[in-house]
Structure formats: C-alpha cells, structure tokens
Residue frames as qw, qx, qy, qz and C-alpha x, y, z in Angstrom:
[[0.035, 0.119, -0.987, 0.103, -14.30, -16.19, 3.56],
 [0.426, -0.247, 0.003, -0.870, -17.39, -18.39, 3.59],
 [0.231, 0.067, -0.968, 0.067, -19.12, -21.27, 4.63],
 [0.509, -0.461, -0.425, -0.589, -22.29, -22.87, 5.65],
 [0.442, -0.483, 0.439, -0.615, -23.45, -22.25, 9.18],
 [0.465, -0.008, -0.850, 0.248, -22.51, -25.08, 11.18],
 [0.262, -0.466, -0.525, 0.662, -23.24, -23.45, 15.18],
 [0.167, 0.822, 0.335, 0.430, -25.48, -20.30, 14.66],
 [0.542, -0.802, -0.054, 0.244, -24.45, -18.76, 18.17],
 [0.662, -0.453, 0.239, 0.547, -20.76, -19.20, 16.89],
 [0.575, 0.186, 0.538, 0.588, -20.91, -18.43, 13.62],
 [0.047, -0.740, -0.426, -0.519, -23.17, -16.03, 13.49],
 [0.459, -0.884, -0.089, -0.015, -23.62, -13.91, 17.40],
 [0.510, -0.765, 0.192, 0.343, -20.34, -14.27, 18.88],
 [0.605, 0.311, 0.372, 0.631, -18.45, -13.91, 15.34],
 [0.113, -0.868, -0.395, -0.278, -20.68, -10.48, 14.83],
 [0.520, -0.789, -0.287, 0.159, -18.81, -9.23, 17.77],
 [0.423, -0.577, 0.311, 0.626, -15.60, -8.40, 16.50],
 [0.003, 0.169, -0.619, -0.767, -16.14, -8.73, 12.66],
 [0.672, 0.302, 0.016, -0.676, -19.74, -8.25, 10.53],
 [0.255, 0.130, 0.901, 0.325, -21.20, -11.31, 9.09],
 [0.536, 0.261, -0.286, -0.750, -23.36, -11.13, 5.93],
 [0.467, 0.043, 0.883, 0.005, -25.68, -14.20, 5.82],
 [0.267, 0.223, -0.651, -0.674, -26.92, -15.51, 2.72],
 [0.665, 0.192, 0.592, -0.413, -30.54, -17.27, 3.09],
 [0.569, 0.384, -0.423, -0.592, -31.02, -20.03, -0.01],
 [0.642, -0.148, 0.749, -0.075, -31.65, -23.15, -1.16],
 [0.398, -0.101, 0.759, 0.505, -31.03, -25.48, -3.96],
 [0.428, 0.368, 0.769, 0.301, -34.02, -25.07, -5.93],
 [0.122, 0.941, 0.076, -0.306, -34.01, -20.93, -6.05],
 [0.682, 0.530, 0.258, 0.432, -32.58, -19.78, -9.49],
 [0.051, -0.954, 0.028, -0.294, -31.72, -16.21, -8.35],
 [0.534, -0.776, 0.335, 0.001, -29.53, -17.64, -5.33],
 [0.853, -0.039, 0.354, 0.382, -27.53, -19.50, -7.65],
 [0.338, 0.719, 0.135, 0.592, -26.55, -15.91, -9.30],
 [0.286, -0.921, 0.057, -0.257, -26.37, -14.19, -6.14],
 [0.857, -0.498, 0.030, 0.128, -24.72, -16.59, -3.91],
 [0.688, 0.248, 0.069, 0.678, -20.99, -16.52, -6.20],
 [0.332, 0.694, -0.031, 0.638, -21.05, -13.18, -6.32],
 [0.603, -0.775, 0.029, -0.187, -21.26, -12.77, -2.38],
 [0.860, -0.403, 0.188, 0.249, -18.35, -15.16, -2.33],
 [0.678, 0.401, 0.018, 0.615, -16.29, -13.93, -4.71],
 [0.207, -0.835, -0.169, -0.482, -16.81, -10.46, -2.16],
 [0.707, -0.702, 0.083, 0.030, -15.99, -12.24, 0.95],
 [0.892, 0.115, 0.079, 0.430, -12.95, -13.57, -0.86],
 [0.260, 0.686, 0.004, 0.679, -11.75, -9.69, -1.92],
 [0.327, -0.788, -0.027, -0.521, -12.55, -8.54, 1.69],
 [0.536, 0.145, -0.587, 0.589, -9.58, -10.52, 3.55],
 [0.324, -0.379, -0.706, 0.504, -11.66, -11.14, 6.73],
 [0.264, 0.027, 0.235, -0.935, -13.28, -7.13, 7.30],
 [0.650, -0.183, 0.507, -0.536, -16.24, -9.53, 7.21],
 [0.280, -0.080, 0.956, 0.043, -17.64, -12.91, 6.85],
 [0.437, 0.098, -0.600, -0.663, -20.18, -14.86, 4.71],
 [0.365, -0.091, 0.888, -0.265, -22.39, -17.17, 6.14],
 [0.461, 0.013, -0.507, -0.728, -24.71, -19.12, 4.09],
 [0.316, -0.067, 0.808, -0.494, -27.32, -20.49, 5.42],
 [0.164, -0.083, -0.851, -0.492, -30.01, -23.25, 3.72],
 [0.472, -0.080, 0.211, -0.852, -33.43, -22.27, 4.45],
 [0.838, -0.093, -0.308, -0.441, -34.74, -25.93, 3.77],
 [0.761, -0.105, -0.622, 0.154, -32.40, -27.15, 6.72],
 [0.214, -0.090, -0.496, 0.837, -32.53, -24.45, 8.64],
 [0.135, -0.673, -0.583, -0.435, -36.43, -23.85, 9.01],
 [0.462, -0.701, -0.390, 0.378, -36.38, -22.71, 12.15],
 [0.525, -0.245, 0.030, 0.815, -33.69, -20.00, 11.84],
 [0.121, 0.310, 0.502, 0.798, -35.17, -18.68, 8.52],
 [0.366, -0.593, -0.717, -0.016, -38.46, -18.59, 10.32],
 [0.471, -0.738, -0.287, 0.388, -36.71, -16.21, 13.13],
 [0.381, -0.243, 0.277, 0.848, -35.25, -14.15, 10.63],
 [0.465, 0.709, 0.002, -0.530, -38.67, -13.26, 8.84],
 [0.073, -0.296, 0.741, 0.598, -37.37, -14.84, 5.81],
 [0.567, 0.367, 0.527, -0.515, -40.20, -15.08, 3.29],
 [0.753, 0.638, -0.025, 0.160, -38.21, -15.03, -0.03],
 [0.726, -0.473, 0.317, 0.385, -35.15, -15.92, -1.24],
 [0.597, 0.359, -0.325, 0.640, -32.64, -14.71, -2.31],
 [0.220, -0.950, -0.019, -0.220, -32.54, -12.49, 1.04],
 [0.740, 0.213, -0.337, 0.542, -29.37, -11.08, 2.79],
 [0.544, -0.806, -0.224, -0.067, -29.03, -9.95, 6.09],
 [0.300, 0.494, -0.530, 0.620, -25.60, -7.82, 7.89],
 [0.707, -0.649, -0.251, 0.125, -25.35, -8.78, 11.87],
 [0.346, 0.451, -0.495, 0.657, -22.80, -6.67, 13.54],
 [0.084, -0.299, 0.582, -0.752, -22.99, -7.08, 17.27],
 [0.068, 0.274, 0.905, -0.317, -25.49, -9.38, 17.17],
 [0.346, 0.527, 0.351, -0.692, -27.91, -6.85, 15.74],
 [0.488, 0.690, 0.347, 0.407, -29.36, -6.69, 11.54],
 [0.186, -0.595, -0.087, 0.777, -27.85, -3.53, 10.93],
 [0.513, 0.398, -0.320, -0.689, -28.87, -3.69, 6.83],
 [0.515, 0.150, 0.840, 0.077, -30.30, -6.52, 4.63],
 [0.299, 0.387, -0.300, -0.819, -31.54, -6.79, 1.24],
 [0.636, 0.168, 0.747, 0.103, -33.46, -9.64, -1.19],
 [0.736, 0.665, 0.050, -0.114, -33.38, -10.51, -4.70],
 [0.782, -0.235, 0.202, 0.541, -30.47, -11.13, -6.34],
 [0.180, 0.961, -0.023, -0.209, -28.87, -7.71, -7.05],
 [0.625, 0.570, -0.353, 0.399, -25.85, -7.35, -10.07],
 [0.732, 0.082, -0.185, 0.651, -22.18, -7.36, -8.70],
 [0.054, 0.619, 0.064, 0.781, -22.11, -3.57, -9.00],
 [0.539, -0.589, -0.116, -0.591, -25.19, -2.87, -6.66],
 [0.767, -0.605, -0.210, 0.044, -24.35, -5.38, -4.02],
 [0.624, 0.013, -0.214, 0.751, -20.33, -3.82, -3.54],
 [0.002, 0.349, -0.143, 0.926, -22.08, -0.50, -2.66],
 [0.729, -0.541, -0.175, -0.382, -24.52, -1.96, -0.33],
 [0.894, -0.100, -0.288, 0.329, -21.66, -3.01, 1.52],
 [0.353, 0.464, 0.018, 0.812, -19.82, -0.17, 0.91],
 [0.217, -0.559, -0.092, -0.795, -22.58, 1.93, 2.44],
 [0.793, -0.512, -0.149, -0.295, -23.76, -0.52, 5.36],
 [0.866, -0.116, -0.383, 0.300, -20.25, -2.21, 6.67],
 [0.549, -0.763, 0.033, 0.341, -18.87, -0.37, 10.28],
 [0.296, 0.815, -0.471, 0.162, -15.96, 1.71, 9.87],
 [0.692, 0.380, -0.477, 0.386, -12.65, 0.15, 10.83],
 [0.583, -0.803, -0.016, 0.124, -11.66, 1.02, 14.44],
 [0.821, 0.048, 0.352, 0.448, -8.49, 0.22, 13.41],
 [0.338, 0.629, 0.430, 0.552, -8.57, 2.55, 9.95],
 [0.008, -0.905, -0.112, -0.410, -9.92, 5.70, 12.18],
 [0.761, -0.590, -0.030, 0.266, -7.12, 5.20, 14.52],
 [0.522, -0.057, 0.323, 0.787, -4.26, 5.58, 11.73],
 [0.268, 0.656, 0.277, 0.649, -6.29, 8.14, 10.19],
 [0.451, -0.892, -0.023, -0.002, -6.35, 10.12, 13.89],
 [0.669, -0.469, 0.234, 0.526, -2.44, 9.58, 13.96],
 [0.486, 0.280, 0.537, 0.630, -2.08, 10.72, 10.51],
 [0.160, 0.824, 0.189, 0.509, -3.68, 14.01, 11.31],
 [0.608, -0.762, 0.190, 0.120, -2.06, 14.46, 14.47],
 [0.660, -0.302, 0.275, 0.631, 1.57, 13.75, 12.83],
 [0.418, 0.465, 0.248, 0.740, 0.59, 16.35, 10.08],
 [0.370, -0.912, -0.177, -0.006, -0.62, 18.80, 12.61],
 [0.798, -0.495, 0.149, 0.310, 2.82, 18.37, 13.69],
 [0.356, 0.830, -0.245, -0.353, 4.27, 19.03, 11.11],
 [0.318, -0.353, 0.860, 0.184, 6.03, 15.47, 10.73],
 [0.830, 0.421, -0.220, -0.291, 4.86, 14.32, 6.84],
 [0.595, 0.321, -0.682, -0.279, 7.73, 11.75, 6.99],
 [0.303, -0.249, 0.824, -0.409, 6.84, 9.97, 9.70],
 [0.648, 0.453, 0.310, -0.527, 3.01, 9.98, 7.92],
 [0.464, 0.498, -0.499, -0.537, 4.79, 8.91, 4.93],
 [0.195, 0.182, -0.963, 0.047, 5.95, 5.59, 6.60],
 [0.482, 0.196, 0.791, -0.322, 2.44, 4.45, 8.01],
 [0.704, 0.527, 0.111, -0.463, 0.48, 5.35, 4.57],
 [0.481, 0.408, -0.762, -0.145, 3.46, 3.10, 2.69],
 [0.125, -0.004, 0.940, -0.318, 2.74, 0.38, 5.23],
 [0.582, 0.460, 0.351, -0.571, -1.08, 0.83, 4.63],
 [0.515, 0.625, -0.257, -0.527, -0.19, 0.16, 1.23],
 [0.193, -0.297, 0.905, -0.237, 1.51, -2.77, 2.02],
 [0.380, 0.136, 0.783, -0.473, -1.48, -4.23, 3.61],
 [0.302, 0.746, 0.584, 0.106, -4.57, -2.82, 0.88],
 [0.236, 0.069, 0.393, 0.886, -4.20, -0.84, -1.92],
 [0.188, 0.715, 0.648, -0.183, -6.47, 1.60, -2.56],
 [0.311, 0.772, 0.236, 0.502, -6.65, 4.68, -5.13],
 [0.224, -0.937, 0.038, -0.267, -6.74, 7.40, -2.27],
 [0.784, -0.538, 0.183, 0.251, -4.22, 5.81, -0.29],
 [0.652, 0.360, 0.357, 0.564, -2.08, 5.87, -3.50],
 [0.148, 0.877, 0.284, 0.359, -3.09, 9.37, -3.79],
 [0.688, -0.705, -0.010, 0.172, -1.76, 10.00, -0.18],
 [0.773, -0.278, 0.312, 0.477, 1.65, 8.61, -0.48],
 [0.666, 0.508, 0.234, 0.493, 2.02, 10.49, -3.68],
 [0.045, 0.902, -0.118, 0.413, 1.67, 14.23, -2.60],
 [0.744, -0.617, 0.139, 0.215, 3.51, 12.76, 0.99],
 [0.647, 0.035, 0.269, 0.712, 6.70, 12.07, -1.66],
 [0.326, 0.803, 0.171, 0.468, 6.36, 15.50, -3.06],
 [0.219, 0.873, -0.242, -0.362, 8.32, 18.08, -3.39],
 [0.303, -0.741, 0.558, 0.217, 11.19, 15.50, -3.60],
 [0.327, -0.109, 0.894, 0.288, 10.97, 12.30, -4.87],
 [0.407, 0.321, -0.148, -0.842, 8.65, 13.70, -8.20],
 [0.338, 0.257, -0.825, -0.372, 9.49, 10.38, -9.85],
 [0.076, -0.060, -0.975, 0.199, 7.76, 8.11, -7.15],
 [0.429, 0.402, 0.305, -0.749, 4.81, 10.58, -6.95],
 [0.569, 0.289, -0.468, -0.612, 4.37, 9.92, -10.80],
 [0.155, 0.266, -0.951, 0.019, 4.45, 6.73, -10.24],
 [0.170, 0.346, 0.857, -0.343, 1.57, 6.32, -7.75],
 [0.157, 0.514, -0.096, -0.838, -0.36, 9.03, -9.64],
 [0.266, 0.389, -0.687, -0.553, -0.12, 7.25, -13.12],
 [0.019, -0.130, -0.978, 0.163, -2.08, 4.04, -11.71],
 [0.372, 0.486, 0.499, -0.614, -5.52, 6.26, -10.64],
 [0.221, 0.325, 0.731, 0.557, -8.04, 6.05, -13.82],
 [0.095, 0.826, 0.544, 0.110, -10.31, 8.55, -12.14],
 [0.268, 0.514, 0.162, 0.798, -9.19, 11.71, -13.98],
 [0.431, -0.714, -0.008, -0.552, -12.04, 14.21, -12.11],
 [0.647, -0.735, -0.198, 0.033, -11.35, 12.54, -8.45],
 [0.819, -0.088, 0.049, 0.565, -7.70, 12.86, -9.02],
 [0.265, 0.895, 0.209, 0.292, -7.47, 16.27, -10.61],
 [0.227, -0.959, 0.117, -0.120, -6.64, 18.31, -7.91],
 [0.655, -0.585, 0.423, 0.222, -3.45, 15.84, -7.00],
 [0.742, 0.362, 0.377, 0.420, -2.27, 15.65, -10.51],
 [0.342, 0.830, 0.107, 0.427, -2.27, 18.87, -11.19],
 [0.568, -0.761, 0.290, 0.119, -0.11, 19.32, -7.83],
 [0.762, 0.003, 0.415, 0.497, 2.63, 16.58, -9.76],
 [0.456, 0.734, 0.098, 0.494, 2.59, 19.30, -13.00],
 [0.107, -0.975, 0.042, -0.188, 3.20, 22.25, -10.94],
 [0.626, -0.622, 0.380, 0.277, 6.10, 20.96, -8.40],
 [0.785, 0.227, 0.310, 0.485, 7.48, 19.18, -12.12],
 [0.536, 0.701, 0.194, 0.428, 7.63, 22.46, -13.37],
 [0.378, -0.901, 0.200, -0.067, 8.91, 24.40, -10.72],
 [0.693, -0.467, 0.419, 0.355, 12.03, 21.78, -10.37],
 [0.654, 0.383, 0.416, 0.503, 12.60, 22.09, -14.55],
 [0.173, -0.918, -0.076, 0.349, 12.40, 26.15, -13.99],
 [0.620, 0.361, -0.105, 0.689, 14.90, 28.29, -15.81],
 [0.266, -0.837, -0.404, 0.257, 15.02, 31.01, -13.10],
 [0.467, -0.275, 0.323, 0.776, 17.51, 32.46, -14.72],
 [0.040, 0.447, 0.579, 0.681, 14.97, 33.88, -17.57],
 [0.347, -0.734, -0.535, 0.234, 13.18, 35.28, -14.45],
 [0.443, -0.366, 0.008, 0.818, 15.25, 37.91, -14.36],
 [0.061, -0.182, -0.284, -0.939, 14.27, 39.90, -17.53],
 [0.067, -0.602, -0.786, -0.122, 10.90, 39.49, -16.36],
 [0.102, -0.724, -0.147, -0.667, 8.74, 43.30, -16.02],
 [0.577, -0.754, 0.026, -0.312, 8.98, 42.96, -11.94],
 [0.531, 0.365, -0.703, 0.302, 12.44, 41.88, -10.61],
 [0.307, -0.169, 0.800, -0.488, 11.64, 41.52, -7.01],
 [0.917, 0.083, 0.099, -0.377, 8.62, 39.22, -8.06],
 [0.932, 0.185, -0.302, -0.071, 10.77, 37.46, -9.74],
 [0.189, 0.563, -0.677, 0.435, 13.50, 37.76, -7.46],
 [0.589, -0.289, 0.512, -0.555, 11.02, 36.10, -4.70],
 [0.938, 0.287, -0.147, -0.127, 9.16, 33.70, -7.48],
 [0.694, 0.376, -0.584, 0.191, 13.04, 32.31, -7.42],
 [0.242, -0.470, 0.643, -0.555, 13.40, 32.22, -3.51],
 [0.711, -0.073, 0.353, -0.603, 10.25, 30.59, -3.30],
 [0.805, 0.489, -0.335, -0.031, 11.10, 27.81, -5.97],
 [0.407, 0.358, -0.702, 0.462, 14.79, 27.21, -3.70],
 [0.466, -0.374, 0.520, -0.611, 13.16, 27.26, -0.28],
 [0.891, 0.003, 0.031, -0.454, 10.54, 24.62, -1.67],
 [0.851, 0.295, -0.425, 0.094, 13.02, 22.09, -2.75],
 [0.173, 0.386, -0.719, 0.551, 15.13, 22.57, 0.68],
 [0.456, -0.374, -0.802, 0.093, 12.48, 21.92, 2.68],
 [0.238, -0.022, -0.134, 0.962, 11.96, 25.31, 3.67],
 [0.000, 0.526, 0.839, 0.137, 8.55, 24.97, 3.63],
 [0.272, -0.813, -0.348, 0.379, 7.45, 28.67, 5.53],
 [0.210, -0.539, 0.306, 0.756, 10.13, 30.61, 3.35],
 [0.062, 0.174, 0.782, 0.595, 8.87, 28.85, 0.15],
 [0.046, 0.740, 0.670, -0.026, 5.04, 30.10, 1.28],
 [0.239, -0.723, -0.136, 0.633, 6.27, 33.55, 2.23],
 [0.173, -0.291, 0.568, 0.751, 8.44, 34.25, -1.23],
 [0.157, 0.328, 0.739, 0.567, 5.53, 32.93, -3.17],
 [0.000, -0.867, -0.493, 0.070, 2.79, 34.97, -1.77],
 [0.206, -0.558, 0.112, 0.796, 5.43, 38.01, -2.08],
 [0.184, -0.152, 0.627, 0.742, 5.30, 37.19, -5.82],
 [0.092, 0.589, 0.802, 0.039, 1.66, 36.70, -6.20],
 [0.012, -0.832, -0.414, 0.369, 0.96, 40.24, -5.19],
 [0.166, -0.551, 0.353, 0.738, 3.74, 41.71, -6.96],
 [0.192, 0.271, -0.734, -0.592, 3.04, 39.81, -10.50],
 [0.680, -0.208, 0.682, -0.173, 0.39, 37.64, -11.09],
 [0.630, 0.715, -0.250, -0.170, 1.50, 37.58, -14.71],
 [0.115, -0.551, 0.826, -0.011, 5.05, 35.93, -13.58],
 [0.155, -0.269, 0.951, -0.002, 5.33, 32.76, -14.83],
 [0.458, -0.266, -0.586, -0.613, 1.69, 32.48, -16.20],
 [0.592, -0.552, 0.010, -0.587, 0.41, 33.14, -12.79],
 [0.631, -0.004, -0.719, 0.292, 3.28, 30.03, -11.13],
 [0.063, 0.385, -0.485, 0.783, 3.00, 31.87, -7.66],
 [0.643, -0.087, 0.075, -0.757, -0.64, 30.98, -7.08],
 [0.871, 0.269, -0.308, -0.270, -0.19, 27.64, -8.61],
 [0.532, 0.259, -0.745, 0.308, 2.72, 27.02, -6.52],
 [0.362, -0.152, 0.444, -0.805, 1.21, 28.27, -3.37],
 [0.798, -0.028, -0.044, -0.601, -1.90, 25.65, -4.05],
 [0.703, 0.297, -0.601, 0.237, 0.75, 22.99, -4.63],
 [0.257, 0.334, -0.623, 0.659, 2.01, 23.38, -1.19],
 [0.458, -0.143, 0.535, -0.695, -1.15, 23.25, 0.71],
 [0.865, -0.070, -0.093, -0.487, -2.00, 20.71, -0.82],
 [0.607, 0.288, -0.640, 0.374, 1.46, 18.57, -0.39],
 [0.182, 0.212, -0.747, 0.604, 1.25, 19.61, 3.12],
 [0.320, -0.271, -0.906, -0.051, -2.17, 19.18, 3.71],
 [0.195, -0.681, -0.142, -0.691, -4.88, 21.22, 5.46],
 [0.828, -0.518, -0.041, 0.212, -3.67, 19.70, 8.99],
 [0.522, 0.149, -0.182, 0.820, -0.11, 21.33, 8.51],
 [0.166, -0.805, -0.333, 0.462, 0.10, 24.50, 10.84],
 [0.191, -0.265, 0.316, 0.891, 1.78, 26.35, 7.84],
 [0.100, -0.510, -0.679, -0.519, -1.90, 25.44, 5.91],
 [0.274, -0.787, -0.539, 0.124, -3.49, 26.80, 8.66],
 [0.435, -0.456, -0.039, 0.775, -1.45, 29.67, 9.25],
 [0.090, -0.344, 0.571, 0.740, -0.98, 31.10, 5.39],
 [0.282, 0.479, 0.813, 0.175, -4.41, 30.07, 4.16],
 [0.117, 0.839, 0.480, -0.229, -6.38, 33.27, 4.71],
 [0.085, -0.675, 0.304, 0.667, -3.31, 35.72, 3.59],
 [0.270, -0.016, 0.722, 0.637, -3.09, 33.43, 0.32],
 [0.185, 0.705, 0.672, 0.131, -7.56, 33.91, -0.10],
 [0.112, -0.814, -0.232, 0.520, -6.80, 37.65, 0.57],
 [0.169, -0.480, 0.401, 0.762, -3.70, 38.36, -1.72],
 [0.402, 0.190, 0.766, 0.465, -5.83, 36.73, -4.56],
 [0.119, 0.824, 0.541, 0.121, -8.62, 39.43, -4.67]]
C-alpha cells in the first residue's frame, strides 16, 4: 500500500512501530523518480501490508527532506522503529530494488514463531500436525520453499499431491535434492519386490523388501532399520535403492525428526 504522507509522526514514527515503512523522497520535475516511484508501488502492492510506502514530495515537504539529509533524488529510506535501518538513491531496476528489500526488511515475528512450532512438532515426531500449518501458510502466501515443504510433508503417501507441488518450482538446482526424494519414494511404491528375490543376496533383499513395506505403513524406524540392513549387505541391490531410500527418508522426515537424529551417523558409517 501507498500514499503521500499526510501526518509524518503517524505515518511515518508510530506506523514504523509495528510494520517498516519505505519512504520515497521526489518530486515532479525528477525524471528518475518517475521510473522509480511505480516500481516501489507496484512492491508495496505485492507485499500485502509486511510494509508500507510512503511518498513523500521534497518540494512540499522542505523541512522533512532537509531532516532526512536528502540531497538527491530519487532517494529511499527503510524506518523500522522509528530508526533508518537501510536506504538507497537513484533509481535502481525492479530486480535490484526486490533484493534490497529482501536483504534489509525485519524478519516476521510472526514467520519465526511458526517456523519454532514447526521444528518443535517435527522434533516430535508429529509431521501431520506440521502438515496442517505449512498448508495454511500456503493459504495465506505462496512461496517456492513453502511448496517445497508441504511436498516432502505429503510423502511417503500422497506421491500424487507431492508431484503436484514439486512440478510448479522452476529452480531445478534449488529443488534437486526434493525432487529427487519424489523419484525415489515413486519408485519404491512401483517396486516389483518380487524380482528381489533372485537377487545375489537374499537377506538384502529380503530386508530391501521390509524396508519398502514398513515405509509405506508408516513404520518409519523399521523402514530405516531394514534399509540400512540392506545397504551393508548389497549396495548393488536395486542400483544402490537402500542408500537412496535411506536419504529419501531423512529428508521426508527432516533433520528435526528424532529418527534423523538417531540413524544419521550409523547411515554416514555403513556407507564407508
């Protein structure tokens, strides 16, 4: 949201206090601020309130500009609490001024609250409780990672809704690791375990097929156990699935699950 500064106190100090305001110093006859100024607002407009815009006209507000050091214009100033906390001038591309934001605007209180509950309910071991605030979060503001979240949260079971969020991210490389989670679990649930059998180690594969049934029950501690059985026994089985499921799983359950914590160091051990 923006608008020109009516009350500076209000608009500007006791606003500040609960939500950042970016002010915008210009005036009609600067060419730059008539390139900058849209793109600020089209910003505030995307940022549903996490802060405000003020714009303020340095040729009717002399005074203000005056007490702000303003000596050229375009210039742009963050207040949070009443204080500058970043500022910039000139009238930087679209690009440049969403990561000056990016980089300068308070965290959320809010945000690091659900993300404290959200490692405290996977600690717990309670992923669907965590499933229902990150689908609410989604709700509210999309966001790639958040997407990301909710996908591996739906894993083992629901494969189809994982693909789903999954299929939306465009960055390949940041995504990687949670994509290649979706392949593995797919293949594990398409399995023939039945071909397992002729394989050159039958108790590998006799585990490799525990571990595979545990996962899909929710057996989460039996599925970690069976696969690391197979790992050591084979890691030829299945073009090396034991490892690959085993990575799957800590990452579905996250490095805040006590079964990640537990079953990490045996899984870095059995690999060497």
């Amino acid at each position: 949201m923006a608008h020109e500064l009516q009350d500076f106190n209000n608009d500007v100090v006791i606003q500040s206090k609960t939500t950042p305001v970016v002010i915008d110093f210009w005036a009609e006859w600067c060419g730059p601020c008539r390139t900058l100024t849209p793109v600020l607002e089209k910003l505030a407009a995307e940022a549903r309130g996490q802060w405000k815009l003020v714009k303020i006209n340095t040729e009717e507000h002399r005074q203000i500009a005056a007490q702000f050091g303003i000596r050229s214009i375009p210039s742009v100033k963050m207040v949070s609490h009443g204080a500058i906390i970043a500022e910039f001038q000139g009238a930087l591309p679209e690009p440049a001024v969403r990561k000056w934001l990016q980089d300068h605007l308070p965290a959320d209180q809010d945000s690091e609250m659900e993300t404290e509950m959200l490692q405290t309910l996977l600690q717990a071991g309670e992923r669907e409780k965590a499933l229902e605030i990150c689908e609410e979060q989604l709700k509210e503001a999309d966001s790639p990672e958040l997407r990301a979240r909710v996908a591996m949260l739906n894993l083992p079971g629901e494969i189809a809704r994982a693909e789903a969020m999954l299929a939306s991210l465009q960055d390949e490389q940041k995504f990687e690791i949670e994509k290649e989670t979706l392949n593995t679990i797919r293949h594990l649930k398409m399995s023939d375990t039945a071909t397992l059998a002729d394989a050159g180690n039958p108790a590998a594969a006799e585990s490799y097929k525990n571990g595979i049934k545990a996962l899909f029950s929710g057996d989460y501690e039996h599925s970690i156990e069976s696969f690391l059985d197979a790992m050591i026994r084979d890691r030829k089985l299945d073009n090396d699935g034991a490892r690959k499921a085993l990575i799957a799983i800590f990452t579905i359950l996250t490095d805040h699950h006590p079964l990640s914590i537990k079953y990490r160091r045996r899984f870095s051990m059995a690999l060497y």
